[in-house]
N, C-alpha and C positions, 0 to 999 in steps of 0.2 A: 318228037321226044318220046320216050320209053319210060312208063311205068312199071316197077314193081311190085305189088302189094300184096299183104303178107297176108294171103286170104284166109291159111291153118288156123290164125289165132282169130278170127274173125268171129267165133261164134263162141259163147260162154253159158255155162251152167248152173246159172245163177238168177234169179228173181228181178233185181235191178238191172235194167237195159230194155232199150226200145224190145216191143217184140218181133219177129218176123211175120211178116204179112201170107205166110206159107202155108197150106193145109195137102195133108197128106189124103189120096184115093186110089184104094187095092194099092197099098206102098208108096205109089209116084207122085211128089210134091208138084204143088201146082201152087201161082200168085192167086192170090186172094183180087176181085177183080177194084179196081181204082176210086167207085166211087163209093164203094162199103170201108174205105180209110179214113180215118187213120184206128190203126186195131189199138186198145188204151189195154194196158194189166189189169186183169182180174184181179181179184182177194184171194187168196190164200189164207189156211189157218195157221203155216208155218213158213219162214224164209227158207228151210234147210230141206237138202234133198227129200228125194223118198228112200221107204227102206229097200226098194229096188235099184236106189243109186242114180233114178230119176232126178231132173230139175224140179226145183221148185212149183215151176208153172204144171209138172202134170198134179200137183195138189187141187187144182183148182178144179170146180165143178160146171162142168157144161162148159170146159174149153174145147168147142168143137164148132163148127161152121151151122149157119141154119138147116145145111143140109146132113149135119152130123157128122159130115169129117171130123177129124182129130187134127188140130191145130198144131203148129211146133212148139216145140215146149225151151228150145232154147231160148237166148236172147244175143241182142247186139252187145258190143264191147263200148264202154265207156267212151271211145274216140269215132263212134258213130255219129249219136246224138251232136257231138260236139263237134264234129266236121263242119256243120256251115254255121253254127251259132252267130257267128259274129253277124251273118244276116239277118239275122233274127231280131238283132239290136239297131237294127236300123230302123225298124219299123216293129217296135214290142206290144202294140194296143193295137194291132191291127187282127181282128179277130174274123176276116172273112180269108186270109190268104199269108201264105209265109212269109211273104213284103210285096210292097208295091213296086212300080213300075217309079214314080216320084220319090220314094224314099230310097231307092238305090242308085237312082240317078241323081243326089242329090250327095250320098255319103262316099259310091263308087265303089272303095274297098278301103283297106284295112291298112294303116298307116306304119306302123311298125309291130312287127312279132318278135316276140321275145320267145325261147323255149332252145333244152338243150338237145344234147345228142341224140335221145329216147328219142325225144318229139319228132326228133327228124324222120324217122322211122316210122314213125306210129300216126300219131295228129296230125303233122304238118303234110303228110304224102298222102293221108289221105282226104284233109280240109281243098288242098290243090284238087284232088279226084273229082271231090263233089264240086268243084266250083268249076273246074273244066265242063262238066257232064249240062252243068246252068246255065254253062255259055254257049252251049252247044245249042239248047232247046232256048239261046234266047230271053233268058229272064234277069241273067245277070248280066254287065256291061265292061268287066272287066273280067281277059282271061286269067290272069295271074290273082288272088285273093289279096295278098301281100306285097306293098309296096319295099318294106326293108325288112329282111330276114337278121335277126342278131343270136346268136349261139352260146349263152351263157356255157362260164366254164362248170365243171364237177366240184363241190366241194369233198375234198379228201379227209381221211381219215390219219390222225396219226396213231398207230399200233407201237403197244409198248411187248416186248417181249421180255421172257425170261429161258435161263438158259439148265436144261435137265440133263445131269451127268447118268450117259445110255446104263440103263439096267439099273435105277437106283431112285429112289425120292428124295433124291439130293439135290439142289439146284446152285448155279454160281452165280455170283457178280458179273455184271458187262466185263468190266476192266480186267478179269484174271481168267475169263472162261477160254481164251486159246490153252491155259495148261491142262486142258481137260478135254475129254470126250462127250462132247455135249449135242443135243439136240435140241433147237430154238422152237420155244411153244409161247403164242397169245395168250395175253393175260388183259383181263379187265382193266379197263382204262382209268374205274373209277379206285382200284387199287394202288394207283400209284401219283403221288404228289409232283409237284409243279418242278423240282431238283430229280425227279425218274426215281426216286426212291420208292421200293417197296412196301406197302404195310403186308407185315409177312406174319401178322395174327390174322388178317385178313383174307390172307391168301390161303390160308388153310382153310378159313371157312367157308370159302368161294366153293371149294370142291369135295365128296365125300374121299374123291382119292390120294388128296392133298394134306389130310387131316394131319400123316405123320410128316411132314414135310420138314427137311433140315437146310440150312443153306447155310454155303461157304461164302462170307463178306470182307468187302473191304473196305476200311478206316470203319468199322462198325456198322456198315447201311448196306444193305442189299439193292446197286444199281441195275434198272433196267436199259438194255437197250431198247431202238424204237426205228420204225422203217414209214414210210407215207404212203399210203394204202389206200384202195376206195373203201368206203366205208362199208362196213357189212358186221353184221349178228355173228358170222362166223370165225369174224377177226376180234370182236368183242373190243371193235372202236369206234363205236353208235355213241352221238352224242345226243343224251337226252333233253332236247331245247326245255320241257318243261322243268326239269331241277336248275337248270340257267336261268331262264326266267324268274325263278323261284327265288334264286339272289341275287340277281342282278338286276333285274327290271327286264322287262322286255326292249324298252327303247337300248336299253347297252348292246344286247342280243342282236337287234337289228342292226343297229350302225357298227357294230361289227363284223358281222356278216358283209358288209359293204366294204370296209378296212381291209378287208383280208388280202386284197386284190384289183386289178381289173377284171372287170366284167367278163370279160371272152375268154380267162384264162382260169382252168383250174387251178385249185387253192388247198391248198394243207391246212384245218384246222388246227391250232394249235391253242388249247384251253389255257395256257398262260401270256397270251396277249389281250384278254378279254379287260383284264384288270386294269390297263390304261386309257382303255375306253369309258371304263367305269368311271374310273379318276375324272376323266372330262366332265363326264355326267356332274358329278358331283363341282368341279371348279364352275362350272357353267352355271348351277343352282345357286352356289354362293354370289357369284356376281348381281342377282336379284334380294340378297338379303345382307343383312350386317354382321356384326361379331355376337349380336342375341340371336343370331337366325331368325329375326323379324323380317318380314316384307318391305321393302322398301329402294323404292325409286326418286329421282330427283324429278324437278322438272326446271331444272338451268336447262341453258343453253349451251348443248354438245360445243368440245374446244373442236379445233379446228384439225387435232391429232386424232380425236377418237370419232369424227367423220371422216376423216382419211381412212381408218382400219376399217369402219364398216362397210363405206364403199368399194372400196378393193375387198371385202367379202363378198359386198350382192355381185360385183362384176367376175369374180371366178369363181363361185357357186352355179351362176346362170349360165356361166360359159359351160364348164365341166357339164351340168346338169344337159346341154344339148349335144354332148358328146357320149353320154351314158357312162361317165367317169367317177362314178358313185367315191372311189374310194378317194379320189384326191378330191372331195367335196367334205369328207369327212377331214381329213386335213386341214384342209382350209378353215374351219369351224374351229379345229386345235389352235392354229394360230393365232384366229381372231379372237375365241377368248382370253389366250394367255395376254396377248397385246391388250386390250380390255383390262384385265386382272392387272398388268402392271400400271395401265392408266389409271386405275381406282376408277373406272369407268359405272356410275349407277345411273347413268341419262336415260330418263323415260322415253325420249327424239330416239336414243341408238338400240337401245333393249326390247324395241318395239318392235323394230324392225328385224334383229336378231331371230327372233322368237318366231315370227313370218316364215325367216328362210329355214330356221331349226324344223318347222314343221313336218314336213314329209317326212323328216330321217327322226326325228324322235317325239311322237305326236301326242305322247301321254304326259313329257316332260312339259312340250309346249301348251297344248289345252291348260294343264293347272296355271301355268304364268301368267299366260292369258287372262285367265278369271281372277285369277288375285289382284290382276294388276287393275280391272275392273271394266274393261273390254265388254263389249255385248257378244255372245257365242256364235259361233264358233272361229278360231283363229282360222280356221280351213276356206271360211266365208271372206277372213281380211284379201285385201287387192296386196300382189307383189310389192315389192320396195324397188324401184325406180331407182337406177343407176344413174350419177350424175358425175360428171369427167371431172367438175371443176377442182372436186372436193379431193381428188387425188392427182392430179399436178402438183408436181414439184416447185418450191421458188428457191430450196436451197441445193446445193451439194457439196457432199462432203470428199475434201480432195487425200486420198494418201499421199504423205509429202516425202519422200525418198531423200539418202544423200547417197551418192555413187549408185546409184539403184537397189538400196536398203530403206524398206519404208521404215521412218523413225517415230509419225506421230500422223494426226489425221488432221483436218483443219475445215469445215464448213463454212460456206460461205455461197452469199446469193448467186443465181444463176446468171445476172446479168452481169456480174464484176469485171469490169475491163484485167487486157493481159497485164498492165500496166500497176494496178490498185490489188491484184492478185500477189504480184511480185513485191508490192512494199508491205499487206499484210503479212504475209507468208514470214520476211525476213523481221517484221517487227515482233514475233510472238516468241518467248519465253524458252520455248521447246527448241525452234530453231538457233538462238542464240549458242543453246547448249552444243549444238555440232557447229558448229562454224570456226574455223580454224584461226588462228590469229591472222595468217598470212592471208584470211578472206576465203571468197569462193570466187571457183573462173566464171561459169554462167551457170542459166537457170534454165529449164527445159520446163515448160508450160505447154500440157493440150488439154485445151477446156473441157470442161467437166467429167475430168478422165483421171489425170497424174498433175502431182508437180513433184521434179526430180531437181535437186542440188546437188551440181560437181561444184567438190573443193579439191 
């Protein structure tokens, strides 16, 4: 198998990063010999070049070999260091060697990587390199690092634009700019609201060249258009997580982030879905408190409906969660509260559990639940919620009851009903009476727990 690796960017001009083990004599670099390693950074009095344009490291005093060489003065790139780390965690207190021979045979390698397209590139070809080179010399036991590679997708930008009639500081509306000679220019994402509307006080102050700006509108609002973009500073549609966070919570921020998509597929941010995630937040909190927003739990005995909802939560929360399907996990959460919310669900047995599986996806909402509800810390320490099949068995179902193959009404009933006891509820209820023709019906087409069809 064939490596490429992108050795140009391999070396960096900068302070932070391993340093090279390399000393220069009459010009010609030579390795530093193996048991005078590992070379550690000196101190410097500044991180920032020289006024030569030098790295950081030639700041430093008596960076030169015993014998007076001149040391290099670059350093490694961040994905050096971090090339074999993960062995490093297999054995972290082991301070005579980079790991043992029992701690690598014990962990072997690395169960799943996560990382996207960059990585692929960068980290992950050259984490394989180092660990190729470890198998070679024997120290490690497996040639591959990584058992399952997964490729998270790009989160996109959406770019809102505005449209500039050529030669002029005039700009149009989306909807009327074909009658014009226009040219489409980025605009600040933070300028324009959740309907693509412009603040167009705003937009003049965005730019000194903008100040005179006029714009031709329609129904009164100057519409933007918008295209889905990678994100970048020079599309000016960077979303700032910290102003998100700042009103939303972080936990909305994250479980949105997981909404957006599946895992493997690039994703369009779109700053107006954030808000029904929010909403959850919010329904979800209320389910632990009352109409005074006091604390408050029961401690009955969950009915027999709202152990149905929450086990059909832990069973496809776990499932999803071993498929890496973040985002129908967050669904499923939607569900399970609203189902909750219309049970009037305040069971200490069910909210307990909730709160468990809420954890990883929103861990600030869940810790305070936690502690109010008076839990010893940390929810992160509680054991899973154990799935139990009984609790979601069916004993009813409900049949749509057709006439000439028009469903008219629906009709529930146990799962063990003979075809016989099926056929005489069915024609005894109220709703049937009403289609039934004088002159009767010819038969009845019954298949269990599926239809029941009346031809008249």
């Amino acid at each position: 198998m064939n490596f490429r690796l992108r050795d140009a960017i391999f070396s960096r001009q900068r302070y932070w990063g391993e340093p090279f083990p390399v000393y220069y004599r009459e010009g010609m670099p030579y390795p530093i010999d193996e048991e005078k390693l590992p070379l550690q950074l000196p101190e410097v009095d500044s991180y920032l070049p020289t006024k030569n344009g030098e790295p950081p490291l030639a700041r430093a005093k008596n960076w030169v070999t015993e014998d007076g060489y001149p040391l290099e003065t670059n350093t490694m790139p961040g994905f050096a260091g971090s090339s074999g780390y993960y062995l490093r965690y297999m054995d972290p207190r082991n301070d005579k060697e980079y790991f043992s021979k029992d701690a690598v045979g014990y962990w072997q390698d690395v169960d799943l990587y996560i990382g996207g397209a960059e990585h692929a590139t960068g980290h992950l070809i050259y984490a394989r390199f180092w660990n190729k080179f470890l198998f070679d010399k024997g120290l490690v036991i497996k040639q591959e690092p990584f058992k399952k590679l997964v490729n998270q997708g790009m989160i996109q930008g959406r770019s809102s634009l505005v449209y500039r009639i050529k030669g002029k500081n005039e700009f149009v509306s989306y909807g009327i700019k074909d009658q014009y000679d226009t040219t489409p220019l980025n605009v600040d994402i933070n300028l324009v609201n959740a309907n693509d509307q412009l603040d167009m006080e705003g937009f003049r102050h965005w730019r000194a060249e903008f100040e005179n700006a006029s714009f031709i509108l329609e129904d009164g609002v100057y519409l933007c258009g918008n295209e889905v973009e990678k994100m970048s500073k020079s599309l000016h549609n960077v979303v700032n997580p910290d102003e998100l966070i700042e009103k939303y919570g972080a936990d909305t921020f994250r479980l949105y982030e997981m909404f957006l998509g599946p895992l493997e597929q690039s994703k369009p941010w779109d700053i107006h879905g954030i808000e029904g995630v929010f909403r959850f937040i919010r329904k979800c909190w209320k389910l632990f408190h009352n109409q005074e927003n006091e604390f408050c739990l029961s401690d009955e005995q969950p009915t027999t409906e709202e152990l149905k909802v929450l086990h059909r939560t832990i069973r496809k929360v776990e499932e999803d969660i071993e498929r890496l399907s973040f985002n129908t996990v967050v669904s499923t959460f939607m569900i399970c509260v609203n189902d909750l919310t219309d049970l009037k669900c305040n069971k200490r047995a069910v909210l307990k559990d909730l709160v468990i599986l809420l954890s990883p996806f929103a861990p600030y909402m869940a810790e305070e639940l936690w502690e109010l509800a008076g839990y010893p810390p940390s929810v992160a320490n509680a054991a899973y919620p154990v799935f139990i099949p009984a609790y979601v068995e069916e004993s009813f179902f409900t049949y749509p009851v057709s006439f000439n193959g028009k469903t008219r009404f629906k009709l529930e009933l146990p799962l063990n009903t003979s075809m016989e006891d099926i056929e005489k509820q069915v024609l005894a209820t109220p709703e049937a009476q009403k289609w039934i023709p004088p002159q009767g019906i010819r038969k009845i087409i019954i298949v269990p727990n599926k239809i029941i069809n009346i031809v008249v």
